[in-house]
KOLFIVEX-124397 format. One record per residue (C-alpha): x, y, z; residue in one letter. Coordinates in steps of 0.25 Angstrom, whole numbers, always signed. Example, Ala and Ser with C-alpha at 12.3 -4.5 7.8 and 13.67 -1.06 7.14 Angstrom:
2
> +49,-18,+31,A
> +55,-4,+29,S
END
This chain:
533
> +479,+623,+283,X
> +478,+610,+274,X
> +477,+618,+262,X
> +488,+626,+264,X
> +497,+615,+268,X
> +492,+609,+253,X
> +494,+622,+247,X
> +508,+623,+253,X
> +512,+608,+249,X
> +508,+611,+233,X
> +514,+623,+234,X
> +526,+615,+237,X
> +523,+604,+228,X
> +523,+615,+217,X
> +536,+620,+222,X
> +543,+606,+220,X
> +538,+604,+207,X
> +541,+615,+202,X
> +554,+614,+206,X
> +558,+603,+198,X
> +569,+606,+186,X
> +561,+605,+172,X
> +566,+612,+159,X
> +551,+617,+156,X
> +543,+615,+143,X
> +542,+622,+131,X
> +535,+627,+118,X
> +543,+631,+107,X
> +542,+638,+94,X
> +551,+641,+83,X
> +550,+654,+77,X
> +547,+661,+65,X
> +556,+671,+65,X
> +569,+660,+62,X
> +575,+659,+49,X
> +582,+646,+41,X
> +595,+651,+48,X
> +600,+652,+62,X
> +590,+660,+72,X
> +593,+658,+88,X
> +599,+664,+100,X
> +587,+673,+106,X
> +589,+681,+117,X
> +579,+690,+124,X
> +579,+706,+121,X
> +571,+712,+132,X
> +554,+702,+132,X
> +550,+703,+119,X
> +562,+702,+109,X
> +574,+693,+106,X
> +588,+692,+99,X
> +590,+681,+92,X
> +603,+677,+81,X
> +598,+675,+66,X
> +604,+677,+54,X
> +609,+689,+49,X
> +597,+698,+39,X
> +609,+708,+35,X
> +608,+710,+21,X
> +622,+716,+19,X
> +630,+712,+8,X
> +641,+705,+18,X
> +642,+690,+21,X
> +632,+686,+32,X
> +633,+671,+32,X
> +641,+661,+39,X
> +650,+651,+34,X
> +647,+640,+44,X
> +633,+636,+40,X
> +630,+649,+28,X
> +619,+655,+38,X
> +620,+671,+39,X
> +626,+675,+52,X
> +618,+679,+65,X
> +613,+691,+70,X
> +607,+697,+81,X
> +590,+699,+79,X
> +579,+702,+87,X
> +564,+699,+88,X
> +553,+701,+96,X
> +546,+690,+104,X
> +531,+688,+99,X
> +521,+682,+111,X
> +522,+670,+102,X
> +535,+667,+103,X
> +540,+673,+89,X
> +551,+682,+84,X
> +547,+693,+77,X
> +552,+708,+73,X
> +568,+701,+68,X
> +576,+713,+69,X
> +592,+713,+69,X
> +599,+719,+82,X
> +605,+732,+77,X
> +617,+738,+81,X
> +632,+731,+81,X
> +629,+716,+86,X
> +625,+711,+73,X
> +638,+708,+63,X
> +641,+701,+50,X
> +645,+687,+61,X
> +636,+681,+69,X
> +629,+686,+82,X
> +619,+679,+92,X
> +618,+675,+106,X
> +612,+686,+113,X
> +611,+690,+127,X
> +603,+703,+130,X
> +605,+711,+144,X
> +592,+712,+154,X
> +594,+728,+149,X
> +591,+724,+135,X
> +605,+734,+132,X
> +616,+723,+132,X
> +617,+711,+123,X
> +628,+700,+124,X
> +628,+692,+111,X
> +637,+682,+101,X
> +643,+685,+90,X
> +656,+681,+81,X
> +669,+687,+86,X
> +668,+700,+75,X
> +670,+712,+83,X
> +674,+727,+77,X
> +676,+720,+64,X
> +684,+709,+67,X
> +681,+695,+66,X
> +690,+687,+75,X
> +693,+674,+75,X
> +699,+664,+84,X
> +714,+656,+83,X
> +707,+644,+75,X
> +700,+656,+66,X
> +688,+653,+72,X
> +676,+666,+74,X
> +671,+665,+89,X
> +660,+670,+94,X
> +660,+682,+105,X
> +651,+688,+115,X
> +647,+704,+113,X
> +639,+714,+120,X
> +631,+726,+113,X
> +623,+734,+121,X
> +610,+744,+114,X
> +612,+756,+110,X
> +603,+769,+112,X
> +599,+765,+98,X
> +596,+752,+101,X
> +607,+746,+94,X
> +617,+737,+99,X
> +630,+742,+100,X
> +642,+743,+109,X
> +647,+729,+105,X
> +658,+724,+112,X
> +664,+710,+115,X
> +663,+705,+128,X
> +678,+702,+135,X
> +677,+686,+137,X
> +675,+684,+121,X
> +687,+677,+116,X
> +692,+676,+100,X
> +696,+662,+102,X
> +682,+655,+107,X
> +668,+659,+107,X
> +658,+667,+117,X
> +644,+669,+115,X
> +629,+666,+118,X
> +627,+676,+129,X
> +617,+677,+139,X
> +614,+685,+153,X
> +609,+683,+165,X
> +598,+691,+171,X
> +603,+702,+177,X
> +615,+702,+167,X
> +625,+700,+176,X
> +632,+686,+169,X
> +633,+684,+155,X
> +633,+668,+150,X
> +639,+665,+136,X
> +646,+653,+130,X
> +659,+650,+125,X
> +668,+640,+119,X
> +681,+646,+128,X
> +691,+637,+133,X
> +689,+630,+147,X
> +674,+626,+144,X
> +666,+615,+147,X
> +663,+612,+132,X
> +660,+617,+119,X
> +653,+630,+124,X
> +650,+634,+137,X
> +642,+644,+144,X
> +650,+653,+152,X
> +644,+667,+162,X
> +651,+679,+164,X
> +647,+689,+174,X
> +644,+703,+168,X
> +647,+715,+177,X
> +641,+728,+182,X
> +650,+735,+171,X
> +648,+726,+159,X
> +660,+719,+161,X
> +662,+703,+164,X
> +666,+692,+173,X
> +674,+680,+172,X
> +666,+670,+163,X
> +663,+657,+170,X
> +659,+643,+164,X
> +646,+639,+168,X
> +650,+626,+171,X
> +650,+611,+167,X
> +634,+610,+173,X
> +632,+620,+160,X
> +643,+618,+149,X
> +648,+603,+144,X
> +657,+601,+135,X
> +645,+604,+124,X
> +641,+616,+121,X
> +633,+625,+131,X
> +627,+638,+123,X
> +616,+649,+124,X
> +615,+652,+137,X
> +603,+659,+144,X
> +601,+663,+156,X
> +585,+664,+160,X
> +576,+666,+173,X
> +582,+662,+187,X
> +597,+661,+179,X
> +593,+648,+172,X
> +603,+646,+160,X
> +599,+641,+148,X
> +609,+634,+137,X
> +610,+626,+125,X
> +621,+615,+127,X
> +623,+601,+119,X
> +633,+598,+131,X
> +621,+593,+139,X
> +612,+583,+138,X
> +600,+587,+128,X
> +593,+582,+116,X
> +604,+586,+106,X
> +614,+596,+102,X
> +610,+610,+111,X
> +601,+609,+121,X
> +595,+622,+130,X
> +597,+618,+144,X
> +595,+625,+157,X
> +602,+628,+170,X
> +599,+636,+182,X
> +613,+643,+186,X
> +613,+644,+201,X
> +623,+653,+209,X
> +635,+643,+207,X
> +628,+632,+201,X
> +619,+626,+188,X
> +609,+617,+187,X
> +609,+606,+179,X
> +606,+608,+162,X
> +592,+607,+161,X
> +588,+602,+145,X
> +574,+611,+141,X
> +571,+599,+133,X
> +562,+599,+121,X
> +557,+607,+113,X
> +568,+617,+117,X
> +578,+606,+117,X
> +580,+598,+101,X
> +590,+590,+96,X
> +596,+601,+90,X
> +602,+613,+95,X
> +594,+621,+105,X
> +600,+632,+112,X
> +598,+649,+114,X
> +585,+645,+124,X
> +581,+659,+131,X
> +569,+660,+140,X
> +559,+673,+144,X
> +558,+668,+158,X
> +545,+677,+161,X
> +538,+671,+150,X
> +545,+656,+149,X
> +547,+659,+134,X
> +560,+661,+127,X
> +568,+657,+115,X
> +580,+645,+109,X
> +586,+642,+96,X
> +586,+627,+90,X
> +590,+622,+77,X
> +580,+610,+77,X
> +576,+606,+66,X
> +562,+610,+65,X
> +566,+624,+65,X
> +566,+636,+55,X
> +581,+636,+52,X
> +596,+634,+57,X
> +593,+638,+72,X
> +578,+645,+75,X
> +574,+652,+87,X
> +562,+645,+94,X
> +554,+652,+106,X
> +549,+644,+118,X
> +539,+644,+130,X
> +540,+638,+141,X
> +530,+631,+151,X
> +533,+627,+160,X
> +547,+634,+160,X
> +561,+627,+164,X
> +562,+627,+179,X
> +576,+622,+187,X
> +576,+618,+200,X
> +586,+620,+211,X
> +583,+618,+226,X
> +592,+617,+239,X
> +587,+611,+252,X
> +585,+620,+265,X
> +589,+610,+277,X
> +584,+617,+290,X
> +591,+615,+301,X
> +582,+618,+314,X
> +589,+619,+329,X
> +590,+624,+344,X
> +595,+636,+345,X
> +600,+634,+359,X
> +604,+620,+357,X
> +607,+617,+343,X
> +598,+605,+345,X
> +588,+601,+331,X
> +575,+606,+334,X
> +565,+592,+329,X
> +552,+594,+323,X
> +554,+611,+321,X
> +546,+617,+310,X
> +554,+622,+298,X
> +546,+631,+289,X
> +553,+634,+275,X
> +548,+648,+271,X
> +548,+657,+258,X
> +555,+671,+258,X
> +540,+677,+261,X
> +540,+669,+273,X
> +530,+659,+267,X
> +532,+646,+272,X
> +534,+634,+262,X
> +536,+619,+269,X
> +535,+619,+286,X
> +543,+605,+293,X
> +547,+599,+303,X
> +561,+597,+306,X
> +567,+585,+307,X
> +571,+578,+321,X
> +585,+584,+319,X
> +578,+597,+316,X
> +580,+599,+300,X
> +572,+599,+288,X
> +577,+598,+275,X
> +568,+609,+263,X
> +572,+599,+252,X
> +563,+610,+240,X
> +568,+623,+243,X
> +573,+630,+230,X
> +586,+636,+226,X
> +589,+651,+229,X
> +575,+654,+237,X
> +574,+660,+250,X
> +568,+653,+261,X
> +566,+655,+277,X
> +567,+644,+286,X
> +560,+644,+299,X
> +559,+634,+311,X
> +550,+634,+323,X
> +549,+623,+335,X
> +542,+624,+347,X
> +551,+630,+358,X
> +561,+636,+348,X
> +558,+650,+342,X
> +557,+651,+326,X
> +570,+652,+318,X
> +570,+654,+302,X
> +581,+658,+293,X
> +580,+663,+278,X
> +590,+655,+268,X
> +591,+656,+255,X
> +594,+643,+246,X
> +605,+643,+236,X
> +603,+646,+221,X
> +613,+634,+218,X
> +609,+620,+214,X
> +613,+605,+222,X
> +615,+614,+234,X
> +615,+606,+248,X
> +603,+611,+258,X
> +605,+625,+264,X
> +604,+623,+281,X
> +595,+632,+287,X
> +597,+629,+301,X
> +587,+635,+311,X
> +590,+639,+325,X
> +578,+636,+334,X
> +579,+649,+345,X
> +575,+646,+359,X
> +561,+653,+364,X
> +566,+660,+376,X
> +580,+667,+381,X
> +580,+673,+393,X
> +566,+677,+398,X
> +562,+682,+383,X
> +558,+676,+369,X
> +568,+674,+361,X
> +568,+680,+350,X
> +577,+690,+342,X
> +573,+704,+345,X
> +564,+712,+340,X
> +570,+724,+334,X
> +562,+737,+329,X
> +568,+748,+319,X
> +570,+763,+323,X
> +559,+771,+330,X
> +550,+759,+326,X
> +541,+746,+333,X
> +535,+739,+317,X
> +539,+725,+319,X
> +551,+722,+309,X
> +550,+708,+301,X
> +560,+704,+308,X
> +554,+707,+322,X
> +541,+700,+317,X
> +550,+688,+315,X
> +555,+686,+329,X
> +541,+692,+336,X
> +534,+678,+327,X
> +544,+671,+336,X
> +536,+678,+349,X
> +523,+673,+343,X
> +529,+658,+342,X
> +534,+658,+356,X
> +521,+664,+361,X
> +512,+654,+353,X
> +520,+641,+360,X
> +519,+648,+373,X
> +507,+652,+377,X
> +509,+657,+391,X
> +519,+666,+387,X
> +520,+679,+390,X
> +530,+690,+385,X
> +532,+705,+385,X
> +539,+712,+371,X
> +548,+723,+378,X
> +553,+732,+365,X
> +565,+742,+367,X
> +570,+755,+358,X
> +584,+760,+356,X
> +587,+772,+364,X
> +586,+782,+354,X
> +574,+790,+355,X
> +568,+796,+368,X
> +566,+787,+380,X
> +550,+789,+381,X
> +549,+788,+363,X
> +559,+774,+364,X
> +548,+768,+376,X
> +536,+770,+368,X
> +545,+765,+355,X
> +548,+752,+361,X
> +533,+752,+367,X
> +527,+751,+354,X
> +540,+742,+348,X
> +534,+733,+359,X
> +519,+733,+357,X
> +520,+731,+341,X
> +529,+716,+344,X
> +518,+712,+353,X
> +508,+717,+341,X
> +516,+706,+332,X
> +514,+695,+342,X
> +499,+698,+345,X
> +497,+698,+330,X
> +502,+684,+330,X
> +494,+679,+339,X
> +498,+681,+352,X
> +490,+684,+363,X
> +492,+698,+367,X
> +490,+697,+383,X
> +503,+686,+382,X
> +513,+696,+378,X
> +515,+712,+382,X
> +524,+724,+378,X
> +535,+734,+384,X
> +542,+744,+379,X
> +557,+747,+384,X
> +562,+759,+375,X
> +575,+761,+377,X
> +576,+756,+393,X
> +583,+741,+389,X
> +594,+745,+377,X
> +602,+731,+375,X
> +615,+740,+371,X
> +621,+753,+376,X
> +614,+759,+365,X
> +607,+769,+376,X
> +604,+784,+375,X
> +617,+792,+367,X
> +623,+781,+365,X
> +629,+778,+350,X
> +623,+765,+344,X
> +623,+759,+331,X
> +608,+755,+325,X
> +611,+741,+325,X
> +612,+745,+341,X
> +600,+752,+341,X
> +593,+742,+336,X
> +597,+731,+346,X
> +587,+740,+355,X
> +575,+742,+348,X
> +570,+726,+351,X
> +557,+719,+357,X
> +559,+707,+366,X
> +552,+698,+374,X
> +550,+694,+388,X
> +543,+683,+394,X
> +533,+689,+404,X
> +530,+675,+410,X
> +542,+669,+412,X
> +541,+663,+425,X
> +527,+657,+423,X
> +531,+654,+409,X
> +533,+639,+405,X
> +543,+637,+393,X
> +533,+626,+387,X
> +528,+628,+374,X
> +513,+624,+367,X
> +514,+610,+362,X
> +514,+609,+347,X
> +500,+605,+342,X
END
C-alpha cells in the first residue's frame, strides 16, 4: 500500500510539472538549400516534403525583378525533408500559381488537394491596384488536378483591391482559415483574422482575433499546430526585436497569453513563418539574421523538449444530505479518470467541500463521494477548454441507505429477453455491496421482475435467473453468500398497466424488467453501522 501511495503522489508530482507554461528548447540549422536572396515561408505538403517562397529560376526573356530592393520575384517550390533536417530535390510548383509577381505564403489542405496561398493582386491578366496606386496582396485557392498540376485558381471573396490579405493557414480539420490583413477596423499595422470554411467551399464572416493577439504592431504568419496552438510572428509584443514567433493556445472563446520561443528561434531580427511537425517536434522558420546565407534563409528546428501551455480550472465538490441538504463533514471525495482510475482521494472539509485546485482544461473527470451512512453518489463533468475560468461546482447528493423496508438504490434494469448485468446495473449493485459491508447482520433478498411479454411460465424462469446473476455480482464482491437470497416474480408485480394485450411503449416495458431489494431482517435489524477503523 506505501508504494502505491508513493507511486500515486510522483505520478502527480509529474502531472504538476508538467503542467507548467514553458516555450520548449530548440536546435536549429540553416540550410543549404538557401540562396543570397530571399528564401522563407515553408509549409508542409503531406510528411516529407515542403513549399517554401524563393526567387524566381524562369529563364524567360521578361522582367522578373523587383523594383523595391532589385531581387527576382518569388515563386512557389518544393523540397523533400532529409532525416537531417535539409532541403533537397528544389522543384518549381507546376501549374497556374506561379506568375511573373510575387507568390508565398502557403496553406495546404489535410487532403493534400487544396492549397490557399498569397500572391500579388494579378488575376486573368490584370494587375490592379488600389486608389493610392498601391499593388496589394490577395489571398487564392488552387486545387491539384488529375495531372498533378495546380489549377482552378480563383480568388477568395473577402480579398479586397484597396488593402492586403495573405499568409494563410488551416486548422486541423480545415474547418477555419486564418490570414492577415491590413483592413480597416484592426488593432494594428497587421492583424490576424479567422474565417470559417463551410462544407461547400464557401466561407464565414471573418473575425479579428482579438487584442490578446494583435497590437497596434504587426501580427504575421499564422500557424496553426497540435491541440489548436497558434503560432505567429509579431513586433507588437514584447520580444527581443523587430518580429518575434510567439505562441498561444486558442481555447473555445478565449487565448492565452503570447508566449516568446525565445532564442535561438527568436533574434533581434526578423523571425517569423515557424511551423512545426507535432509527431516528431521538428518543423521549419524563416530569419534574416545576420549570420545567415542571404536576405531571408529558411532554417529547420527540433525540439526537446517541445513547447507546452498550460490551462487548468478547479473542480469544487460540493458534498450533501440528500434528505436534509445538510453538508456531510469528513466524506471522501475521490477525483477519477474517464477509465474510472482514481487520481487524489480527500476529505471533505467541516462544511463538506473540497476544492481539486490541478485538474486540467477540457478533460473528463468523475467525481464520487462516499460516507458512512449515506450511499455513494459520483457524477461525470467535464472541465471547460477556456482559460481564467472560475471553479466548476460539482455538488454531490449523499442518498439515504434505506426507504421503505428496501435498499435504496436505483433500480436495476435488464435488457430484452436478458439477465447479463448492464454497466449501469453494476453501478448501483456496488452500492449493495457498500451497504452490506457496513452492516454486517443484514440480510436481504433480490426479487427480479420481467415485462409481461412472453408466456407466464418463460417470464418466471426469466426473472429467476435476472435474479440469481445480481446476487452472483454481490457474492463476487465479497459478500457472504448465506446473508442474502434470490426470487424470481416474472410478470406477477408490473409497477404500470403494461399487463398482458395491453399497448405500451419500450420505455414502459423497461420500467418492469428490474431487481430490487428487501430487507429480510427488518425487525431484528439495527440501523448501526460498523465503526470506521
Amino acid at each position: 500500500m506505501i508504494k502505491k501511495i508513493t507511486l500515486l503522489c510522483l505520478m502527480f508530482s509529474m502531472l504538476y510539472v508538467s503542467g507548467q507554461t514553458t516555450p520548449g528548447v530548440y536546435t536549429i540549422k540553416n540550410l543549404d538549400i538557401n540562396t543570397k536572396e530571399s528564401d522563407f515561408g515553408t509549409a508542409f505538403l503531406g510528411k516529407d516534403r515542403v513549399i517554401f517562397a524563393a526567387p524566381t529560376t524562369n529563364t524567360m526573356i521578361i522582367k522578373k525583378t523587383w523594383k523595391e530592393n532589385g531581387q527576382q520575384f518569388l515563386d512557389l517550390y518544393t523540397g523533400l525533408i532529409t532525416d537531417d533536417r535539409q532541403l533537397i530535390d528544389k522543384k518549381r510548383m507546376p501549374g497556374d500559381v506561379n506568375t511573373k509577381y510575387h507568390e508565398a505564403g502557403v496553406a495546404v489542405s489535410k487532403d493534400l488537394k487544396t492549397i490557399y496561398y498569397t500572391a500579388n493582386n494579378f488575376y486573368e491578366k490584370q494587375y490592379l491596384t488600389d486608389s493610392s496606386g498601391v499593388n496589394n496582396l490577395q489571398m487564392f485557392r488552387a486545387s491539384l488536378d488529375i495531372d498533378g498540376k495546380w489549377t482552378e485558381k480563383e480568388k477568395l471573396p473577402f480579398n479586397h483591391v484597396e488593402y492586403s490579405i495573405g499568409h494563410p493557414a488551416l486548422n486541423h480539420d480545415d474547418t477555419k482559415l486564418y490570414f492577415v490583413s491590413d483592413m480597416p477596423g484592426g488593432y494594428g499595422q497587421a492583424d490576424i483574422y479567422v474565417v470559417d470554411i463551410n462544407e461547400d467551399g464557401s466561407f464565414g464572416q471573418p473575425r479579428n482575433l482579438g487584442p490578446r493577439i494583435n497590437t497596434e504592431g504587426r501580427e504575421m504568419f499564422p500557424y496553426i499546430g497540435k491541440d489548436n496552438i497558434l503560432y505567429f510572428s509579431s513586433d507588437g509584443h514584447s520580444g527581443y526585436g523587430k518580429l518575434d514567433i510567439f505562441a498561444s493556445k486558442i481555447f473555445d472563446n478565449t487565448v492565452s497569453v503570447p508566449l516568446s520561443l525565445e532564442a535561438p528561434v527568436n533574434s533581434v531580427e526578423d523571425d517569423f513563418a515557424f511551423i512545426i511537425d507535432d509527431e516528431k517536434d521538428r518543423g521549419f522558420f524563416s530569419s534574416n539574421r545576420d549570420e545567415g546565407k542571404g536576405d531571408d534563409d529558411i532554417y529547420s528546428f527540433l525540439a526537446d523538449p517541445g513547447l507546452h501551455i498550460h490551462c487548468g480550472q478547479a473542480i469544487m465538490v460540493n458534498v450533501k444530505s440528500e434528505d436534509t441538504g445538510e453538508p456531510v463533514a469528513g466524506a471522501t471525495i475521490e477525483l477519477r479518470n474517464e477509465s474510472g482510475e482514481v487520481m487524489e482521494t480527500v476529505t471533505a472539509g467541516a462544511d463538506g467541500t473540497y476544492t481539486f485546485a490541478e485538474t486540467l482544461c477540457d478533460m473528463p473527470y468523475v467525481v464520487f463521494a462516499t460516507n458512512k451512512g449515506f450511499l455513494n453518489a459520483e457524477k461525470a463533468v467535464r472541465t471547460a477548454n477556456d482559460i481564467d475560468q472560475e471553479a466548476l461546482i460539482v455538488n454531490l447528493n449523499l442518498p439515504a441507505q434505506f426507504v421503505s423496508n428496501k435498499v435504496n438504490i436505483n433500480t436495476i434494469y435488464f435488457d430484452f429477453n436478458k439477465f447479463n448485468i448492464r454497466k449501469d446495473a453494476a453501478k448501483e449493485l456496488d452500492k449493495v455491496v457498500q451497504v452490506m459491508n457496513e452492516y454486517p447482520e443484514l440480510l436481504i433478498e433480490a426479487g427480479s421482475h420481467t415485462d409481461s411479454r412472453g408466456k407466464d411460465k418463460y417470464n418466471m424462469r426469466l426473472s429467476e435467473k435476472r435474479a440469481k446473476a445480481t446476487v452472483d455480482y454481490i457474492v463476487s464482491k465479497g459478500i457472504d453468500a448465506s446473508r442474502i437470497t434470490y426470487q424470481g416474480y416474472g410478470e406477477t408485480q408490473l409497477v404500470n398497466n403494461c399487463s398482458n394485450g395491453q399497448k405500451c411503449s419500450e420505455a414502459e416495458h423497461q420500467l418492469n424488467r428490474r431487481t430490487e431489494f428487501n430487507i429480510n431482517n427488518e425487525s431484528g435489524f439495527e440501523l448501526v453501522p460498523t465503526p470506521q477503523e
